[in-house]
Each structure stands twice: as C-alpha cells, then as structure tokens.
N, C-alpha and C positions, 0 to 999 in steps of 0.2 A: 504493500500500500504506500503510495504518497506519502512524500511524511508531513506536507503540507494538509494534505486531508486529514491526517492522525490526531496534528496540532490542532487541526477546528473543529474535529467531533468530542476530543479532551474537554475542550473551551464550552461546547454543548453540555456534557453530561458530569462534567466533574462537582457541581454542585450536589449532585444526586446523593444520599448519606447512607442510603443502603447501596454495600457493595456491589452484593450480588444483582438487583436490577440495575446498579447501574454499568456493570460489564456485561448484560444483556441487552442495555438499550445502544451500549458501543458497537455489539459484534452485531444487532439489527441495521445500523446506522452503515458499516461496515460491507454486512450485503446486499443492500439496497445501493451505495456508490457501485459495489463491485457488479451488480447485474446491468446498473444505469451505462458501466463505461462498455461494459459488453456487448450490450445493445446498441450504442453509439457506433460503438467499432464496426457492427455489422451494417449498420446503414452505411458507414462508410463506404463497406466494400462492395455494398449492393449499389449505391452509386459508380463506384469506380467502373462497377460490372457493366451495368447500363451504358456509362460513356464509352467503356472499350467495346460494348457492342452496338453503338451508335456508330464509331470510329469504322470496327469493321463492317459494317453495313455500306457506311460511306465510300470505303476503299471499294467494295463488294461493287458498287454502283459506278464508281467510276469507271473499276477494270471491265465490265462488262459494256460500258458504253464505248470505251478504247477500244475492244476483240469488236465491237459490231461496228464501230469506225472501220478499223482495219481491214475486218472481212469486208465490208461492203467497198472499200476501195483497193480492195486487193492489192497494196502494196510489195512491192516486188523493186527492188533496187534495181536490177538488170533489166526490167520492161517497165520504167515510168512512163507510161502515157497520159502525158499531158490531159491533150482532151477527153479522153476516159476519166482523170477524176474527177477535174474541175466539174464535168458533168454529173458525176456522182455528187457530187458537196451539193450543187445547185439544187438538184433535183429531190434529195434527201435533209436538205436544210440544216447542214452541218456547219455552219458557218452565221447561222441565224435564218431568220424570218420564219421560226414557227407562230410565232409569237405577232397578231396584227400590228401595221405598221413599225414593222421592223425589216432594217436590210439582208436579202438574203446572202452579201457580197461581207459581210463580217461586219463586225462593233466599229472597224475604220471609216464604214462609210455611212455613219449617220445622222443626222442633222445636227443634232449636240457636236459633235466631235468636228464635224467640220466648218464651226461658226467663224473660226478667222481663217482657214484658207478659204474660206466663197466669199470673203473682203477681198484677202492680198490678190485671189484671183483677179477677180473683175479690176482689180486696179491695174494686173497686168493688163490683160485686154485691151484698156481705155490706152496704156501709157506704150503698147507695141502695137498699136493699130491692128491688132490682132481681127481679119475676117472669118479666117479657115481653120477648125478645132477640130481635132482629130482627138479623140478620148480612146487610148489603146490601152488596157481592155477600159471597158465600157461599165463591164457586168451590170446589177439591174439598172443601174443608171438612178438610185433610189434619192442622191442630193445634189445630181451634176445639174437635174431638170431646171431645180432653182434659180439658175444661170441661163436658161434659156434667153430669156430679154435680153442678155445682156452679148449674145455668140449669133452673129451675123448664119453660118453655116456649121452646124454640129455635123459631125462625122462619127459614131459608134461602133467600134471594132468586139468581138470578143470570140473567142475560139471555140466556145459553146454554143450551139444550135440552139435550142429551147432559150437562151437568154436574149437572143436575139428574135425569136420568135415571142417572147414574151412583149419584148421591149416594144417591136413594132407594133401588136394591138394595144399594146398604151398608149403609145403615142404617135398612131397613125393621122392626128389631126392637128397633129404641129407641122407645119409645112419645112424650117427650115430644121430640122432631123433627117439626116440617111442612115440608113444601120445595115452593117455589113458583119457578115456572116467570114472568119478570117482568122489565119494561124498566123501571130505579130514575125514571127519565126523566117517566114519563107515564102508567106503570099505578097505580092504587090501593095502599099500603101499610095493612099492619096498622097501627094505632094501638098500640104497647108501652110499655113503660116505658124501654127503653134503643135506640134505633138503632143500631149498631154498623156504620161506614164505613170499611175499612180498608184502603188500599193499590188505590186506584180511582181518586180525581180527577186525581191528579198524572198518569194516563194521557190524561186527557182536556183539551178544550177550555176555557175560561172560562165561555161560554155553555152549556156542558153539563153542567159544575158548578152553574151557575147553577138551571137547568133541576132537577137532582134534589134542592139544599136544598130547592126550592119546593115538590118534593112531600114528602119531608121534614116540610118545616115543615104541608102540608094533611092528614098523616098526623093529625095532633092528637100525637102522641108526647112522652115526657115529658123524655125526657136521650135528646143528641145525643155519640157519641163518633167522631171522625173523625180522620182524618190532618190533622195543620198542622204545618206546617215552622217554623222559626226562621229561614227567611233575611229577613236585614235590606236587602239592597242589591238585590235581585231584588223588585221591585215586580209581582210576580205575571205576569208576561211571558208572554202568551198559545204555547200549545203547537203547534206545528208539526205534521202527523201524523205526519212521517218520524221525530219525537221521541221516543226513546222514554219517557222522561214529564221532570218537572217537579218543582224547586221550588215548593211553594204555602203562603202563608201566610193562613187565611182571617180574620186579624184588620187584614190590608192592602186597600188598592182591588184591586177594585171590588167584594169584599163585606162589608169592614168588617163583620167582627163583632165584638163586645165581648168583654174579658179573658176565659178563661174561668173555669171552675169552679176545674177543675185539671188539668194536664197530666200523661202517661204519657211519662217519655222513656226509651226502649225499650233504648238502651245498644248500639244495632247502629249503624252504617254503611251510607247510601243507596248503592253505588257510581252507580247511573244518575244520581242527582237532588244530587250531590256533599253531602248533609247527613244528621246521623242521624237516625233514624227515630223519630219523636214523633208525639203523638193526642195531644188537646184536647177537655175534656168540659164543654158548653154544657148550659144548659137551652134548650127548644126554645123557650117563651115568651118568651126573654129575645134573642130572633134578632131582625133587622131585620124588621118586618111584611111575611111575602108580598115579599121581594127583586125590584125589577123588573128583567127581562130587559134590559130598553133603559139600565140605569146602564151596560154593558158597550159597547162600540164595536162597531159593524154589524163592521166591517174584523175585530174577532176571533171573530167568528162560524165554524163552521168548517161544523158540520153540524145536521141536526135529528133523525138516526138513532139514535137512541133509544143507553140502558146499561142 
C-alpha cells in the first residue's frame, strides 16, 4: 500500500479507542482503496484496448483501401500506362469528387486552394497579352472555368477520354472552349501564346517530363507556365511509380532551365510532395534547344506510355 494512503487512513481512524474496531475499520478502508485502484486499473486497460483496437481498425481500413487502390490500378513498375491509370483514378474517384462539388483532379484543384493563383493568373494574361491558352492536362477543368472571361481562346488537353468527354457536355455552350482528346507526350500541340502545365510532372517520371517539354518546346509556343518546386536539396530524384509524385525543380539537373521570367507562389501546401505549390513562367525560346532525352540516365527511364 501507498504509504501516503496509510498516513490518511491513520489520520481517519486513529481517534477510534477501541482497538480492535479500529484495525477493522483500517483493513475495511484498506480494501475498498485496494478494489477502487483495481478497478481503475482495469478501465485503464479497457481503454487502452479500445484505442489499440480503434488504431487497428484504422490501419485495417486504410491497408484495404491501398490493396483496392493498387488492385484497381494495377501497378506494375515495368508497364506504367499512363492513360490506363489516370483513367482509372478518374473514373473511380481516387483523387476526389465522390463527394458533390468536389474536384475529381485532387485537393490541388479546388476553388479554396487556388484563390491567389486565379489572381496572379489573370494578371498574367492582362500583362502578356496572353490570346491562346492551352491548359495541358486540362482534367475536369473544375477552377480553370473561372477564368473563362478572362482567356480570349481556351484550349483543353488531357490524355483521358471520359475527361474530355465529360468536359465537352459541360461546356458545350461556351463558344471560346476547344477540348482535345491528347497524349502531352507525343501528339501534336496547338502552337498559343501561353502553355499552361499545372500539377502533372511531379506525377510523372524524368524521362516523361523530359518527353513533353520537347513537344512543348516543337509546339512553337510563346510562354511556358509550369509547376517548379523550390527544393534545394532534392536534386530532382527520379519518381518511383508507387510514388505518388514529386519534388521537381526544373531549373536543376537534368533539365536545367534558366531563371525564369517570374514565379507564381500559390501560398498553398504540397502535402504529397512536402513543398508549396509554385509555377514558373519561361519563355519557350529561351529553353534548352530540343532537350535531349539521353542527358537523363537509361536507369530513370520508367516508361514510354505516353501523358
């Protein structure tokens, strides 16, 4: 026993002048602490039980949402196909929109999150005499719309069918909208005045970035605005595909671009890619000539299945 509890049931019973009741009303006193802390104890551990099987319950639900992730995109390191998953994310709303009025293109592209880039945007626009916007990918197009008023000729790219098919019965009755059905990779681009790159590469391989500045750059196109990170100690670390994406900074190896024009920092929080969310606006003439694939290591190659 405590010997602090011993000292206060003392303090209790010592006035008592019969002995014997009162080494009866000590050892009563005695097991009534002693059942109270037993009982205490055991809520303890029936709490503790609950939490640790909250805990695994928790785990229990997430590992099962990862294996039905996984199964349903059948990840396979040696056959990334591009438009195979992205179509699966969309389709299956892995990325959001089960939920009304949510984007099914992730938490990146939702009206909250992009309340100062659809400022610094349109102030581009106004200050580059910006007519021709090409939005490479597009996806559902859930806060680019906003900017409508303000983009002379939208152009919507995305390597998904169904997103593209979505996108046109939405907005079949905006006149200046075209939307094309396009892998960034390898099909022909409009030639515009602005490309518009936002929240793609950092999903993707080295070599696959590689792959769409190039057509990018054989677009003829006049301003490039894309996603670049600021991380300084991440030397552009080729992407894993179980990854779900990346730090990229594309003024580090292995594409060394030059400073650019000017940067957008968006004033959000990457949670996947630990940095915030920042665009970089280049001129396209002022890019490495035609980037060669082969500056990048065979070894980060991942796939050639098109974005």
């Amino acid at each position: 026993m405590d010997k602090n509890i011993e000292n206060i049931i003392n303090d209790i019973v010592w006035w008592i002048p019969n002995t014997k009741l009162r080494n009866s009303i000590r050892n009563f006193l005695y097991l009534q602490i002693d059942i109270f802390q037993k009982n205490l104890a055991i809520e303890e551990k029936i709490k503790d039980i609950k939490t640790i099987e909250e805990k695994i319950k928790h785990i229990e639900i997430i590992e099962e949402k990862l294996n039905d992730i996984m199964t349903t995109l059948n990840m396979d390191i040696t056959s990334y196909d591009i438009k195979k998953q992205f179509g699966l994310m969309y389709e299956k709303c892995l990325c959001g929109g089960k939920i009304e009025g949510e984007s099914k293109s992730g938490g990146g592209s939702s009206i909250e999150i992009t309340t100062i880039l659809r400022t610094k945007l349109i102030d581009i626009i106004n200050r580059y005499n910006i007519k021709t916007f090409l939005d490479a990918p597009c996806g559902d197009m859930y806060w680019i719309k906003e900017l409508f008023p303000y983009i002379e000729n939208y152009i919507g790219v995305d390597i998904v069918p169904d997103v593209i098919k979505e996108n046109k019965s939405k907005f079949a009755h905006i006149s200046n909208v075209n939307l094309k059905n396009l892998d960034l990779m390898k099909d022909d681009l409009d030639k515009v005045d602005l490309v518009f790159c936002r929240d793609c590469i950092q999903h993707l391989s080295n070599i696959q970035t590689q792959k769409i500045i190039n057509n990018i750059i054989r677009s003829g196109s006049k301003y490039l605005l894309i996603s670049s990170h600021s991380n300084e100690s991440n030397s552009n670390r080729d992407k894993n595909e179980y990854i779900v994406a990346k730090a990229l900074n594309l003024e580090k190896p292995p594409f060394n671009f030059p400073k650019p024009i000017e940067y957008i920092e968006e004033g959000t929080f990457d949670k996947w890619i630990g940095y915030n969310r920042r665009m970089a606006l280049w001129e396209i003439s002022s890019l490495p000539d035609q980037i060669r694939s082969d500056q990048i290591r065979s070894d980060q190659i991942r796939s050639d299945n098109g974005i």
